[in-house]
C-alpha positions as CSV (number, residue, x, y, z in Angstrom):
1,X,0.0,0.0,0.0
2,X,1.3,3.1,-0.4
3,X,1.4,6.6,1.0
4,X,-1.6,8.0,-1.2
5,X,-3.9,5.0,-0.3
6,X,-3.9,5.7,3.6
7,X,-4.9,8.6,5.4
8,X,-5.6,9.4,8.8
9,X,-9.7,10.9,9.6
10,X,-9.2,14.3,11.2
11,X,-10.4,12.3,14.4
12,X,-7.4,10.2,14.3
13,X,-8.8,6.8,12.7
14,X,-7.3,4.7,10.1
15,X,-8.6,4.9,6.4
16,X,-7.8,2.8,3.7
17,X,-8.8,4.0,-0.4
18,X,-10.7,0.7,-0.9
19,X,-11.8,2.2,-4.5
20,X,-11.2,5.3,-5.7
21,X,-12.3,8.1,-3.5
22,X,-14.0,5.8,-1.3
23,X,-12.2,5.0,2.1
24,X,-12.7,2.3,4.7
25,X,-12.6,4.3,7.8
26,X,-10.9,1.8,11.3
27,X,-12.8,3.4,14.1
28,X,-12.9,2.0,17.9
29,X,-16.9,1.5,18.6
30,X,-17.5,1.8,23.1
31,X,-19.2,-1.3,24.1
32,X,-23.1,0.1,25.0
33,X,-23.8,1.5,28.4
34,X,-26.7,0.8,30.8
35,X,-28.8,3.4,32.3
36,X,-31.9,4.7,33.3
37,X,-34.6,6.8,31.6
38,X,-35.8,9.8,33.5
39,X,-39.2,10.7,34.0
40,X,-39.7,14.7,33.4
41,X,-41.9,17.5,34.8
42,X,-44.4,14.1,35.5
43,X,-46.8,17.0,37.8
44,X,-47.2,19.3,34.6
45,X,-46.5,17.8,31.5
46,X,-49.1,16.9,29.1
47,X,-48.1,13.7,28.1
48,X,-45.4,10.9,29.3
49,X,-42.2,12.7,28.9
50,X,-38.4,11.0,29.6
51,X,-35.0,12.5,29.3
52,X,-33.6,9.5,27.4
53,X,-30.0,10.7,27.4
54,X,-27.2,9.7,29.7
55,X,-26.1,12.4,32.7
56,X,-22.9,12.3,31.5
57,X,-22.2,14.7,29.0
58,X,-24.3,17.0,26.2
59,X,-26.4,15.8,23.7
60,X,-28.5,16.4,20.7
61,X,-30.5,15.1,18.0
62,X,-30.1,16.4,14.2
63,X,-32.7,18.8,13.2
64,X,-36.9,19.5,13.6
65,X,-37.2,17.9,10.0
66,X,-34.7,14.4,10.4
67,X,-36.1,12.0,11.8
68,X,-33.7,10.7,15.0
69,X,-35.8,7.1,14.9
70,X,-34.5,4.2,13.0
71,X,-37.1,3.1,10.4
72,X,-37.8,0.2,13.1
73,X,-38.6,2.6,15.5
74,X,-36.6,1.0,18.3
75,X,-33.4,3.0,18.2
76,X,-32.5,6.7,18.4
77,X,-29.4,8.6,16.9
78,X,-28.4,11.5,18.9
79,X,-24.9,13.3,18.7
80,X,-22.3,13.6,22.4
81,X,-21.1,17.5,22.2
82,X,-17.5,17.7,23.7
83,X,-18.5,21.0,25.1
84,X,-21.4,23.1,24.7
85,X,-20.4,27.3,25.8
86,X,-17.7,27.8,23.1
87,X,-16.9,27.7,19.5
88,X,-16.0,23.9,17.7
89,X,-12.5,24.2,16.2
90,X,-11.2,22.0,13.7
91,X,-9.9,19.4,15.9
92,X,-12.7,18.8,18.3
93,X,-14.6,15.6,17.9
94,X,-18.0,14.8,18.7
95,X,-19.1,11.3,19.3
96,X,-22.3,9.5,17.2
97,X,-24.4,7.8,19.6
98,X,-26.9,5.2,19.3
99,X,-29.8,4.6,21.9
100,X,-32.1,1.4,22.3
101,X,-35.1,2.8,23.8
102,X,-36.3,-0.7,25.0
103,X,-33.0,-1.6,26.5
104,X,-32.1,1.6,27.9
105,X,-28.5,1.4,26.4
106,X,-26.3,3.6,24.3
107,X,-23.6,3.0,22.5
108,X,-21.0,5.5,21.1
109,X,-20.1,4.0,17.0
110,X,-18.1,6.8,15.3
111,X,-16.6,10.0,16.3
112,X,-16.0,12.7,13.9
113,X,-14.8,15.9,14.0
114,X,-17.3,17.3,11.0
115,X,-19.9,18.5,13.2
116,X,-21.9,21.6,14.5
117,X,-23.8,22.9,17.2
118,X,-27.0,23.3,15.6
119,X,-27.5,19.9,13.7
120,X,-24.5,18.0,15.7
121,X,-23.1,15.4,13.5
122,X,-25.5,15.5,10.9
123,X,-27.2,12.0,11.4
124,X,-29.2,10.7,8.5
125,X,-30.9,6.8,9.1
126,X,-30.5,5.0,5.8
127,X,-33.5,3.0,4.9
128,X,-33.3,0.0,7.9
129,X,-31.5,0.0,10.8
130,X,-28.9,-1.3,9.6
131,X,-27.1,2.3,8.3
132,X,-26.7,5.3,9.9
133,X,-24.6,8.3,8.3
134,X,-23.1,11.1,9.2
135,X,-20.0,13.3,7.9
136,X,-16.1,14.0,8.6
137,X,-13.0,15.4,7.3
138,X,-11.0,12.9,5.6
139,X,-8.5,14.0,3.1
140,X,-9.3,17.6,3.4
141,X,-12.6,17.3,2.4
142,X,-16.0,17.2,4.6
143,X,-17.9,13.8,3.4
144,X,-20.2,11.8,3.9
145,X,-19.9,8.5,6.1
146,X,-21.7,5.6,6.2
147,X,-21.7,3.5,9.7
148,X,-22.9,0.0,9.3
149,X,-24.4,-1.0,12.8
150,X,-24.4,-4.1,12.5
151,X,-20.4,-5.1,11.3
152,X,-19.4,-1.8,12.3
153,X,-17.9,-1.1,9.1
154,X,-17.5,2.6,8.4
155,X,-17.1,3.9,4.8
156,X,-16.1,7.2,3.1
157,X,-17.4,8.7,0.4
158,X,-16.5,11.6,-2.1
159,X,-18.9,13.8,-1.5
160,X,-20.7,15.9,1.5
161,X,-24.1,15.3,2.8
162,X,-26.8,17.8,4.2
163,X,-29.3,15.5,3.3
164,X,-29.8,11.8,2.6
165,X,-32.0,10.2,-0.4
166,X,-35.1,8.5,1.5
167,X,-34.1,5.2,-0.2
168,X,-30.1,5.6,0.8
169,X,-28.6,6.0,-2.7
170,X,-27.8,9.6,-2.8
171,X,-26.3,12.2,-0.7
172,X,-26.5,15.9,-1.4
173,X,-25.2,18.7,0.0
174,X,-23.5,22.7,-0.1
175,X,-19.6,22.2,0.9
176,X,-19.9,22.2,4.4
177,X,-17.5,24.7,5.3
178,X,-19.0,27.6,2.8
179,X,-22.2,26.8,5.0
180,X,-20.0,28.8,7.8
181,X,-19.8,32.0,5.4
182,X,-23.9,32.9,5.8
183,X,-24.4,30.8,9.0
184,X,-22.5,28.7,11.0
185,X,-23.5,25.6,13.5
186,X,-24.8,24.0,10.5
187,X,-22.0,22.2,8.8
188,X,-18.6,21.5,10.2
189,X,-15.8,23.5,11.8
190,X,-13.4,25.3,9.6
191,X,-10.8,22.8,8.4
192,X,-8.9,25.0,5.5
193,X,-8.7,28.4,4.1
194,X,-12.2,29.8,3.5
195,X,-12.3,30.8,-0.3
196,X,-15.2,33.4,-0.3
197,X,-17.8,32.9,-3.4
198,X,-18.1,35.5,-5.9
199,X,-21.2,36.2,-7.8
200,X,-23.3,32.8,-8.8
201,X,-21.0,30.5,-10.3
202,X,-21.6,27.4,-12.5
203,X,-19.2,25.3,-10.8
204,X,-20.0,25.6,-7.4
205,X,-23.1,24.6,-5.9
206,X,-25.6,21.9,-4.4
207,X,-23.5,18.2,-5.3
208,X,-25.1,14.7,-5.4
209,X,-22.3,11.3,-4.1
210,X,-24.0,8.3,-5.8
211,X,-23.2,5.6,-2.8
212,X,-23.7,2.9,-4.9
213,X,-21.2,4.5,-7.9
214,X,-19.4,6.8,-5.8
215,X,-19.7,9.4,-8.6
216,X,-19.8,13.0,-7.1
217,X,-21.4,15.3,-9.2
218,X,-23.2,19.1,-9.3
219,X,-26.3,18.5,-9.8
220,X,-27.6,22.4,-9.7
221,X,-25.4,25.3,-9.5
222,X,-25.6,28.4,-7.9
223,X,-26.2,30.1,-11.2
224,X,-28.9,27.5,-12.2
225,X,-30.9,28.6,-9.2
226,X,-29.9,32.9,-9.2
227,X,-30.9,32.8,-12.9
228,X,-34.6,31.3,-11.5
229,X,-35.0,34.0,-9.1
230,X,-37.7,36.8,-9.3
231,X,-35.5,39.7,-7.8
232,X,-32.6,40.1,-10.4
233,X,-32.4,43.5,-10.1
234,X,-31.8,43.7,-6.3
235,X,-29.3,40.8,-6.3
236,X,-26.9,42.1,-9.1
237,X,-23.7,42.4,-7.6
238,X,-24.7,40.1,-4.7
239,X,-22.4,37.2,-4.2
240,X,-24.2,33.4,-3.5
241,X,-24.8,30.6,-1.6
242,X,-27.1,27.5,-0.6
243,X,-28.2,27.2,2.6
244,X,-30.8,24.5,3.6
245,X,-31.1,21.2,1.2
246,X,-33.6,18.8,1.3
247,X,-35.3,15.7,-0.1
248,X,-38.9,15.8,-0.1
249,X,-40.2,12.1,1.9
250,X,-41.0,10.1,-1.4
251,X,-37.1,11.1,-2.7
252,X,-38.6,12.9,-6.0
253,X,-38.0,16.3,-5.2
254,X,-35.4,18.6,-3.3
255,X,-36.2,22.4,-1.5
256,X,-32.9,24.6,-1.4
257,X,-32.3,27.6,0.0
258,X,-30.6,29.9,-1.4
259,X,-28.7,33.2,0.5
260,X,-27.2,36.3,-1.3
261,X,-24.8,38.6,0.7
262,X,-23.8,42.1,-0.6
263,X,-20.1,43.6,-0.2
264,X,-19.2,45.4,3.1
265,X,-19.5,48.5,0.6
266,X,-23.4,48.2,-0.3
267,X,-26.3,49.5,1.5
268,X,-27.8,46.2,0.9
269,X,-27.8,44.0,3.9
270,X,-28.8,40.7,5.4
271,X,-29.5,37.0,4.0
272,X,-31.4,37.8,1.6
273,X,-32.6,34.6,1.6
274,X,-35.2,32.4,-1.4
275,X,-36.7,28.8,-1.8
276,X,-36.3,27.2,-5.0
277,X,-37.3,23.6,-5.5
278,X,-36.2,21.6,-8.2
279,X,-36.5,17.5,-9.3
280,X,-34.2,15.2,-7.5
281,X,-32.7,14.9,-11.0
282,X,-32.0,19.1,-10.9
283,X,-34.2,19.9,-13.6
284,X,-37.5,22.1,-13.4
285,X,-35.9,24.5,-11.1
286,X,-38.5,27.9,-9.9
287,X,-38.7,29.6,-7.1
288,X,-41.5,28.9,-4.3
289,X,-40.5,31.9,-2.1
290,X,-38.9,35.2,-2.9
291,X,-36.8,37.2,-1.4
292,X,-39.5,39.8,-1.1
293,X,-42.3,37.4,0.5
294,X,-39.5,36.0,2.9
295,X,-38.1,39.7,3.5
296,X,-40.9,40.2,5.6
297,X,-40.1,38.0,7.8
298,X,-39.8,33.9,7.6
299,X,-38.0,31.1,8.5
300,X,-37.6,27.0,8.5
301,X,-39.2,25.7,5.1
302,X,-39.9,22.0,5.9
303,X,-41.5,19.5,3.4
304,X,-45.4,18.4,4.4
305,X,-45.3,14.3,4.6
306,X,-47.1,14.4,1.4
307,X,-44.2,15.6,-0.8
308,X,-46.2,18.3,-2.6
309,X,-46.4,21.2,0.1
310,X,-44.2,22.8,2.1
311,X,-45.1,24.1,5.5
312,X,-43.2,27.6,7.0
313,X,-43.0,30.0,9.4
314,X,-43.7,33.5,7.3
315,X,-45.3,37.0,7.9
316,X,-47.4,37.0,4.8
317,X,-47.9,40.7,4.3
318,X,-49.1,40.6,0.8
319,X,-52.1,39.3,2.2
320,X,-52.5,42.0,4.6
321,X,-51.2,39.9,8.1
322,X,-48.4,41.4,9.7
323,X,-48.0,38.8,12.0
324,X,-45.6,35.3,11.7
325,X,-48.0,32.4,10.9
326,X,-47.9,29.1,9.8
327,X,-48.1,28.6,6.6
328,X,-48.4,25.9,3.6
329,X,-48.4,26.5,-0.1
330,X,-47.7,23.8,-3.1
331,X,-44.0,23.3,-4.0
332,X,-44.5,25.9,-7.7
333,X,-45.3,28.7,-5.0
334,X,-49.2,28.2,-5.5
335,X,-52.1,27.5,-3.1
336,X,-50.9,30.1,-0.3
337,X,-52.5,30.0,2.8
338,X,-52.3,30.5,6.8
339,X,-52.9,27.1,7.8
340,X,-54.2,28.3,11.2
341,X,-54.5,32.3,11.4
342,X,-56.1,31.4,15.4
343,X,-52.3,30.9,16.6
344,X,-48.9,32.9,16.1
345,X,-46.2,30.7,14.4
346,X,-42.5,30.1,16.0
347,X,-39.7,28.1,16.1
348,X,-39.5,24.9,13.7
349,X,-43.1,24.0,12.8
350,X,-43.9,20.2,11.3
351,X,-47.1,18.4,10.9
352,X,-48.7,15.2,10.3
353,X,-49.9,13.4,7.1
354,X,-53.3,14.2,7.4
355,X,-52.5,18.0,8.6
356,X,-54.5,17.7,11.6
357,X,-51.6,18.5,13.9
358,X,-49.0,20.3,14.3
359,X,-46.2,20.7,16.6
360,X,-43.4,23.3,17.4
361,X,-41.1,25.2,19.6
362,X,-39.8,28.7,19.6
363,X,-37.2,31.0,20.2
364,X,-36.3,33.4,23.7
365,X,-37.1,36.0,21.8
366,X,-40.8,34.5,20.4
367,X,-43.9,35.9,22.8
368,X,-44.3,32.1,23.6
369,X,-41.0,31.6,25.5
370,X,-41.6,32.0,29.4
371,X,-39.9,34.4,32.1
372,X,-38.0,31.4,33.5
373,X,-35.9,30.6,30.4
374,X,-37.7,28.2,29.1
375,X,-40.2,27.4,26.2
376,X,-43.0,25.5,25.4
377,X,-43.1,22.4,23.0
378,X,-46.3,23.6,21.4
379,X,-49.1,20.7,20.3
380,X,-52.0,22.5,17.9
381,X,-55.1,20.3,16.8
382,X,-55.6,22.0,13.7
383,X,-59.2,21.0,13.0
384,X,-60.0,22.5,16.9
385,X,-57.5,24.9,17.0
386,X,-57.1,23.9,20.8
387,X,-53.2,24.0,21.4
388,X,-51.4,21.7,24.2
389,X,-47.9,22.6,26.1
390,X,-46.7,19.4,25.7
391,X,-44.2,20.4,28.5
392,X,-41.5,23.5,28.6
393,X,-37.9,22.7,28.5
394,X,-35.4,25.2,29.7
395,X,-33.0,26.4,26.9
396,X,-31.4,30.3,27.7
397,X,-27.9,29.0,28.3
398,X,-25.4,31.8,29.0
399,X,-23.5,31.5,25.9
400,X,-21.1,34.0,23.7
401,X,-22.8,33.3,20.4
402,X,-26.2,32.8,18.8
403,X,-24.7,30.0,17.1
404,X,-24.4,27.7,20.5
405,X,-27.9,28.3,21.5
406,X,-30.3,25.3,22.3
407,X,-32.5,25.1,20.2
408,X,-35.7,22.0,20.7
409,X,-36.3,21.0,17.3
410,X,-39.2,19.2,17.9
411,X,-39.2,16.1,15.1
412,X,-41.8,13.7,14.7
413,X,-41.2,9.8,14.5
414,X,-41.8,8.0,11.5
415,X,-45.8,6.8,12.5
416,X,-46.3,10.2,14.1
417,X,-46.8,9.2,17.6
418,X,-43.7,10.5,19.5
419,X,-41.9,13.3,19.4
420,X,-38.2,14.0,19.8
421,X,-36.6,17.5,21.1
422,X,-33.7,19.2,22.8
423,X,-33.2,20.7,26.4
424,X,-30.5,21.7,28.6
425,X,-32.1,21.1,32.3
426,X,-29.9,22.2,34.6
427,X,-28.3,24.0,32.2
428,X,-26.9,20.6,30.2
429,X,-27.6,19.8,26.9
430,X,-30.4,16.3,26.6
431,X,-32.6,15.1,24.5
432,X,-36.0,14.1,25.6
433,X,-38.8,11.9,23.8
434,X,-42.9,12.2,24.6
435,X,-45.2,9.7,23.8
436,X,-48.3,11.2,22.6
437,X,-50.5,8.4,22.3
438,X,-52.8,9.8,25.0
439,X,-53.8,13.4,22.6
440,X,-53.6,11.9,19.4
């Protein structure tokens, strides 16, 4: 073997070039651990609640719209922070984590060093249990890495991952370290000299890693998606870059966001941020959200289970509300409408298949959050309107940075009866699950 065909993982692991571009990654797995669920708030809660994470160290789950469950339903993939009041550096490694939630076990199967504070390690379940994947830094590059859970074989591929195919073939995602130039927490810490985009270019952009082929390829540039946008005249002279990437649940189509950032020398300022949505092959690219209708105020475009809407937090003032609501509107942009004008919208809104519930959180700085520091898990019935606080969960940690905040990200399981979220109580990160058999 020689030098070129071994490499060492930027969390010190072995990795052999077993084809090209793809690596065998040697990583020591911790045997799984024993403990005990813990009951919480069981006076005030809503609904069976338990803190299913270990009191020995910080933890969180991926995002509001990845679902932590295996496709079995029996296992949960949550992320070990190192730390949790100061800024990752390229070096740090964070630990993958899997629980049995019958067994009351967990087990620590990769550490990586390709990780942030708001979506940890970035932990996608293949199809079965069998996969789980995640990213690192191997070669100088952030990839993505499959973890087989059952011969603990961990493989390398060529190219990054936000987000994973629903059926496990594909992986797409923005270089993870440009994520760090409109936002960071999202990708992975800075690993080499940050090379600032100019313009939109056609070689830069959203990429797709084939994982059965290993073929890395662009699939839609960051010109392909500014030449689709409604605002041209505003964003002349703006430089580019994707933000959020998703598949929708059946795999056929993919939402991206996409941010444009002015020179320090312009009066124009902020994200100025759009949603384009496009086939999971890149073609039929248009905008669903402009940077007009999201300038008014927005956030957290998530896909509705039926692969055709999406569902968002915006202040629709085109239709004469000047309040944030919860919204839904067809993938082309069409079919607007406040899905429930009876309640404020906040945080990282979801629903069900059927649209008759929805949950979310919300921010410190959202009229929801309470005087104690923390905020509610919100539970609407959308055919009653009648909302439940689920519980509250304390999340105003004194940190230096927006970008270490705890956020909840409430995510659904795969049939829709539990739901998984952050909380620090007692001021350290956890994540908790509630069962919500007993309001469904």
């Amino acid at each position: 073997m020689n030098r070129r065909q071994f490499l060492r993982t930027t969390a010190g692991f072995g990795a052999i070039m077993v084809s090209p571009g793809v690596f065998s990654v040697f990583t020591s797995c911790r045997g799984k651990k024993s403990y005990s669920f813990r009951s919480y708030q069981e006076e005030s809660a809503s609904v069976p609640v338990k803190i299913v994470t270990p009191d020995d160290g910080f933890y969180i789950h991926t995002f509001y719209d990845v679902n932590p469950f295996s496709p079995g339903g029996g296992l949960l993939a949550v992320t070990r922070l190192p730390f949790q009041k100061r800024r990752p550096e390229y070096g740090d490694t964070a630990d993958v984590c899997i629980i049995d939630l019958e067994n009351q076990t967990i087990e620590t199967v990769y550490s990586t060093k390709g990780w942030g504070f708001q979506l940890g390690a970035n932990l996608n379940w293949g199809p079965t249990d069998r996969y789980l994947y995640t990213n690192d830094i191997i070669g100088n590059e952030a990839v993505c890495v499959r973890i087989d859970l059952e011969t603990k074989e961990t493989t390398a591929f060529s190219g990054p991952k936000y987000h994973l195919s629903p059926d496990g073939n594909h992986a797409i995602g923005f270089p993870l370290d440009l994520i760090n130039v409109t936002q960071k927490g999202y990708g992975v810490p800075q690993f080499r000299k940050l090379e600032k985009i100019s313009g939109a270019p056609d070689d830069e952009g959203l990429w797709e890693t084939n994982l059965q082929t290993n073929d890395k390829s662009l699939l839609v540039s960051l010109k392909d998606a500014a030449e689709h946008a409604s605002d041209k005249n505003y964003l002349e002279g703006g430089n580019f870059y994707f933000f959020h990437s998703k598949y929708n649940p059946q795999g056929t189509r993919i939402l991206q966001v996409l941010r444009c950032l002015f020179p320090d020398n312009s009066d124009k300022e902020g994200w100025n941020p759009m949603l384009f949505v496009f086939n999971n092959d890149g073609s039929d690219i248009h905008e669903a959200v402009s940077r007009e209708h999201w300038g008014y105020g927005g956030n957290h475009p998530n896909w509705h289970p039926d692969g055709r809407h999406i569902i968002m937090n915006l202040r629709p003032k085109w239709l004469g509300e000047d309040k944030m609501r919860f919204c839904m509107f067809h993938n082309s942009g069409k079919d607007f409408r406040i899905i429930d004008s009876r309640h404020l919208g906040s945080g990282h809104p979801s629903v069900d298949p059927d649209t008759k519930y929805l949950i979310s959180d919300c921010y410190q700085h959202e009229p929801m959050a309470k005087d104690n520091g923390h905020v509610p898990i919100r539970f609407i019935h959308l055919e009653t309107g009648d909302e439940l606080e689920l519980c509250s969960v304390f999340t105003d940690l004194d940190v230096e940075t927006s970008t270490l905040r705890v956020d909840p990200h409430p995510a659904w399981d795969g049939n829709y009866k539990r739901v998984c979220f952050n909380g620090a109580p007692d001021g350290k990160r956890q994540v908790f699950v509630a069962d919500l058999e007993s309001v469904l």
